[in-house]
LUMDREN-608109 format. One record per residue: residue in three letters; x, y, z of N, C-alpha, C in turn. Coordinates in steps of 0.1 Angstrom, whole numbers, plus 5000, padded with zeros to 4 digits. Each point is the difference from the previous one (the first is absolute). Example, Ala and Ser with C-alpha at 12.3 -4.5 7.8 and 13.67 -1.06 7.14 Angstrom:
ALA513249435078499150125000500950125000
SER499650114993500950115000499250115008
***
This chain:
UNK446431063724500149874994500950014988
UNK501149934996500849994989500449864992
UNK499849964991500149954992501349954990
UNK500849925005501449944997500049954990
UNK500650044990500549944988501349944992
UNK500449875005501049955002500449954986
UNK501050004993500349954987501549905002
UNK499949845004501349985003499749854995
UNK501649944997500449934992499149855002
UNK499449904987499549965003500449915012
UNK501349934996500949905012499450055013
UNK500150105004499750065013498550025005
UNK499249974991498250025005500149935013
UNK499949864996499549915005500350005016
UNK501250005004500450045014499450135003
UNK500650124991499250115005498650005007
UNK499049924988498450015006499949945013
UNK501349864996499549935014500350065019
UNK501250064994500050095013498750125003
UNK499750084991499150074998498849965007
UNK499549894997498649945002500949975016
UNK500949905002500050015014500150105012
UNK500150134995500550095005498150055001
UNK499149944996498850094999499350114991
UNK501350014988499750084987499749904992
UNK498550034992499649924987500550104988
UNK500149924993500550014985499249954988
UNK500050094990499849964987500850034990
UNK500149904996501749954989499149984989
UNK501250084989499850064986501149924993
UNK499949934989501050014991500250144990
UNK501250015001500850134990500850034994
UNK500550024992501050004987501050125003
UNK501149985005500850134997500450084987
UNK499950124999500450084987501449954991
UNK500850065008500849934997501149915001
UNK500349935004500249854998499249894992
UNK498450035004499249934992499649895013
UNK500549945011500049915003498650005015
UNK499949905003498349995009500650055011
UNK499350065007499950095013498649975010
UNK499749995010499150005005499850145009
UNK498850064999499450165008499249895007
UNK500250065016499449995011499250115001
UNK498749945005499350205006499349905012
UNK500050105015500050005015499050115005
UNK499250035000499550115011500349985015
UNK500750145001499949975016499750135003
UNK500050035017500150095009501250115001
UNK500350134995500950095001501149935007
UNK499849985009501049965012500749905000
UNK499249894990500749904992500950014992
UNK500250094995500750004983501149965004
UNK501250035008501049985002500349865001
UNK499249925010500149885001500249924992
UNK498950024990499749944987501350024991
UNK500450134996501350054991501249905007
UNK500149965017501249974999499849835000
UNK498949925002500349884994499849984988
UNK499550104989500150004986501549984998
UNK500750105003501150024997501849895007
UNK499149965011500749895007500249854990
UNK498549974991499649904992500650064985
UNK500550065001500250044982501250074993
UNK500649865002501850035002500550024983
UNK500850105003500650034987501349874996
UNK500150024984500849874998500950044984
UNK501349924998500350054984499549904995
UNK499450044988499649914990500750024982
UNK500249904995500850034985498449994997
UNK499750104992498850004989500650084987
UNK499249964993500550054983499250094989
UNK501050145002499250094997499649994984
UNK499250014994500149994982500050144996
UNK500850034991500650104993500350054986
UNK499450094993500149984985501549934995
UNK500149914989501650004995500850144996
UNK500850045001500750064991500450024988
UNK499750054989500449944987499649864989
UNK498950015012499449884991498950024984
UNK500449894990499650044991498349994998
UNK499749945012498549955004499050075007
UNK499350114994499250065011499749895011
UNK499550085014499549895013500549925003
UNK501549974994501049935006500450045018
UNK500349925006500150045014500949905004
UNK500150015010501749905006499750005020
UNK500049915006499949975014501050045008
UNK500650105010501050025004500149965014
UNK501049905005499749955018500450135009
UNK499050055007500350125013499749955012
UNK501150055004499449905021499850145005
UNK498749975004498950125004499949985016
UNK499550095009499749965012498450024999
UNK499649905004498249955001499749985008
UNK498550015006499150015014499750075007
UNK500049985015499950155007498449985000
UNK499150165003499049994996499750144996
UNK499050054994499250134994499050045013
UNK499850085008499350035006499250125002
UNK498550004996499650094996498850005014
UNK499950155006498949995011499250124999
UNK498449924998499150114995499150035011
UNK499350104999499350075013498849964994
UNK498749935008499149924992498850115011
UNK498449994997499050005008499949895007
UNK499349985012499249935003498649934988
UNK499949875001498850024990499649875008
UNK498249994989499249915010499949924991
UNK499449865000499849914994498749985000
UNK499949954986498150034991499449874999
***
C-alpha cells in the first residue's frame, strides 16, 4: 500500500481531483503555502494499491502543467539609508508542474 503525496498548483486541483475521483481514486485536498514564492498550493494525498502508483503519477502529472509566470521577488535595497528597506524586482519564473511524494504506508484498520 503507498500513499501519494501530490503538491500542485492551485489552478490545477480542481480538474486534477475531478479526473481522479472519476478514475476511482478518492482524495483529500489540503490547502498549502509554498516556501518560497509564498503563494497557495494545494497537497493532494491518495492511498492506493502498489500497482497503482504509476497510474496515479501519470494523471497527476498529465493535470499539472507547467507555465511562465512574472512574480516579484522582494529584495533588500542597496545603499539604502533605511534599515528594512526592500524594493520588488519582476522575475518570469516557470510555475506548476507537481511535487510528488510516494510513501510506503501499513495496512491499518478502522476504530
Amino acid at each position: 500500500m503507498k500513499m501519494i503525496m501530490a503538491i500542485v498548483h492551485n489552478e490545477d486541483a480542481p480538474e486534477l481531483v475531478e479526473e481522479l475521483n472519476r478514475q476511482k481514486f478518492f482524495v483529500t485536498k489540503m490547502a498549502s503555502t509554498g516556501g518560497f514564492l509564498k503563494k497557495g498550493n494545494t497537497t493532494l494525498l491518495t492511498g492506493v494499491e502498489d500497482h497503482l502508483v504509476e497510474k496515479v503519477c501519470e494523471i497527476i502529472k498529465q493535470f499539472s502543467g507547467r507555465r511562465r509566470q512574472l512574480v516579484f521577488a522582494t529584495t533588500p535595497s542597496a545603499g539604502s539609508l533605511c534599515s528594512g528597506v526592500t524594493s520588488s524586482v519582476p522575475v518570469d519564473m516557470e510555475v506548476g508542474g507537481a511535487t510528488i511524494f510516494v510513501l510506503s504506508v501499513e495496512e491499518f484498520q478502522k476504530f
